[in-house]
C-alpha positions in Angstrom: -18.2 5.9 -18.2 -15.0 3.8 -16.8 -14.7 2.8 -13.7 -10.4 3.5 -12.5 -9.2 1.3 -10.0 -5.8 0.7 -8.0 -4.8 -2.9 -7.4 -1.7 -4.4 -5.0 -1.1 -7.6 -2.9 1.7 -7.7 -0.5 2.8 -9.4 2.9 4.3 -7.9 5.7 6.3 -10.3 8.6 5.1 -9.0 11.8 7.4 -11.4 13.9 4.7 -13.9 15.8 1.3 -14.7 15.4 0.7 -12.5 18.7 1.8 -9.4 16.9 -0.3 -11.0 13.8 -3.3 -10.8 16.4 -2.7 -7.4 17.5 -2.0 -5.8 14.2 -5.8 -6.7 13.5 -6.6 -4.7 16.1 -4.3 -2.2 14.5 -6.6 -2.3 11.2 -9.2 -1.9 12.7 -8.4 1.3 14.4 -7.1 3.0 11.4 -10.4 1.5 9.2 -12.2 3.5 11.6 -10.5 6.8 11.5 -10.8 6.2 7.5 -14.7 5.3 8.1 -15.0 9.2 9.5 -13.2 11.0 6.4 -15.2 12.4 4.1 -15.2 10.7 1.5 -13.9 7.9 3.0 -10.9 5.9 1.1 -11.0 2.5 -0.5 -8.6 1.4 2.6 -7.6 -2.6 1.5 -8.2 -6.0 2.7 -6.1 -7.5 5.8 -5.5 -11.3 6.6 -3.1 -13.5 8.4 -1.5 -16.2 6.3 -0.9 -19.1 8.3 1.1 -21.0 5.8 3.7 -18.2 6.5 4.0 -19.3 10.3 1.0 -16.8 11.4 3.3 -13.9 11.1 2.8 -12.7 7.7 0.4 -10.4 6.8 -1.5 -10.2 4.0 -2.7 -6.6 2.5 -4.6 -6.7 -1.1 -7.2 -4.9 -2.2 -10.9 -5.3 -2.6 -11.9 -3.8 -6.0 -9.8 -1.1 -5.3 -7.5 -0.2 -2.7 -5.3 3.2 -1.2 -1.9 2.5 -1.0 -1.4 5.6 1.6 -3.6 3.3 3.9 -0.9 0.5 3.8 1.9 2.9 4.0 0.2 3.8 7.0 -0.5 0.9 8.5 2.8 -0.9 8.0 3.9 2.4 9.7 2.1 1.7 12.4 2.7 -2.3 13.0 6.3 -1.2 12.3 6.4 1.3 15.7 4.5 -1.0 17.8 6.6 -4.5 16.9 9.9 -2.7 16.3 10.1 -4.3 12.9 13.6 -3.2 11.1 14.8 -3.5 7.5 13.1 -2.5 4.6 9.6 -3.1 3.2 8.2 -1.7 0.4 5.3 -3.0 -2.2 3.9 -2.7 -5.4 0.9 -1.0 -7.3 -1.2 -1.0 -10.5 -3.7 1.9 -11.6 -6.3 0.7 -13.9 -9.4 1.2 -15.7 -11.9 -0.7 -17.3 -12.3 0.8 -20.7 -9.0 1.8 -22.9 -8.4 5.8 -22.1 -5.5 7.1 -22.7 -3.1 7.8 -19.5 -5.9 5.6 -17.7 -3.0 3.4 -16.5 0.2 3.3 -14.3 1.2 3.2 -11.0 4.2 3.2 -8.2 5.9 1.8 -5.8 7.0 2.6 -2.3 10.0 1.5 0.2 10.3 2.2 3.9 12.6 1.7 6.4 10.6 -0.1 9.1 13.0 0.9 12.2 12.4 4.9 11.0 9.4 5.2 9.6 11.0 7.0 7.0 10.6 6.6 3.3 13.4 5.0 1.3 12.4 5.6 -2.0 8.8 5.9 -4.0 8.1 5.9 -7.3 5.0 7.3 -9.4 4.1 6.9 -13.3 1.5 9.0 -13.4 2.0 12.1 -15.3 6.2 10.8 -16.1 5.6 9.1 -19.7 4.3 12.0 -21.3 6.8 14.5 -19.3 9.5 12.2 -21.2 7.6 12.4 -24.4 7.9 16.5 -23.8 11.6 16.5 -23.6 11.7 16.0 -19.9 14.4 14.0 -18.0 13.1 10.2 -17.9 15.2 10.1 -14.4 13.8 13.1 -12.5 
């Protein structure tokens, strides 16, 4: 049986270590609204990385991780520090024996002063759409 996991590690610049602080608190809200889904999601990991100042935060994930959850929670730190600009990160979808379409993944880009998504991208499903005849930039 394989075992499919989905992998990322990005930082987010929260502006001081005080919001640094408070986004933990942050976390830990939405990790217990996760706690009471059923099934509950493989969430991710949250630090602070102090040789970034204290204002960077660190989001990976532990095994395997949901990027929704980070979409989410950068959301979130974004309303309640008024971060602007754009963020976005980066994802892998793996397994651990060779299966065929057993790999991909995305990407995703917000604008942190909206909310709103900028632009996402998901290779699940597109490779063998192209193989079909179907437009490689749909």
């Amino acid at each position: 049986m394989a075992d499919y996991f989905t992998h990322f590690s990005c930082l987010l610049d929260v502006g001081t270590p005080d919001n640094a602080a408070h986004a933990l608190d942050l976390y830990n809200t939405l990790s217990d609204a996760n706690a009471d889904e059923e099934p509950p999601s493989d969430s991710f990991l949250l630090s602070i990385q102090p040789e970034h100042g204290g204002t960077q935060l660190w989001m990976r994930d532990d095994v395997t991780g949901d990027p929704e959850h980070v979409v989410q929670f950068v959301k979130r730190c974004a309303a309640a520090f008024g971060l602007t600009g754009r963020w976005g990160f980066q994802y892998a979808n793996t397994c651990s024996k060779p299966r065929v379409d057993g790999f991909g993944g995305g990407a995703h880009v917000l604008d942190l002063a909206t909310g709103e998504t900028v632009a996402w991208t998901y290779t699940d499903g597109w490779l063998a759409e192209v193989l079909d005849g179907g437009d490689p930039d749909a």
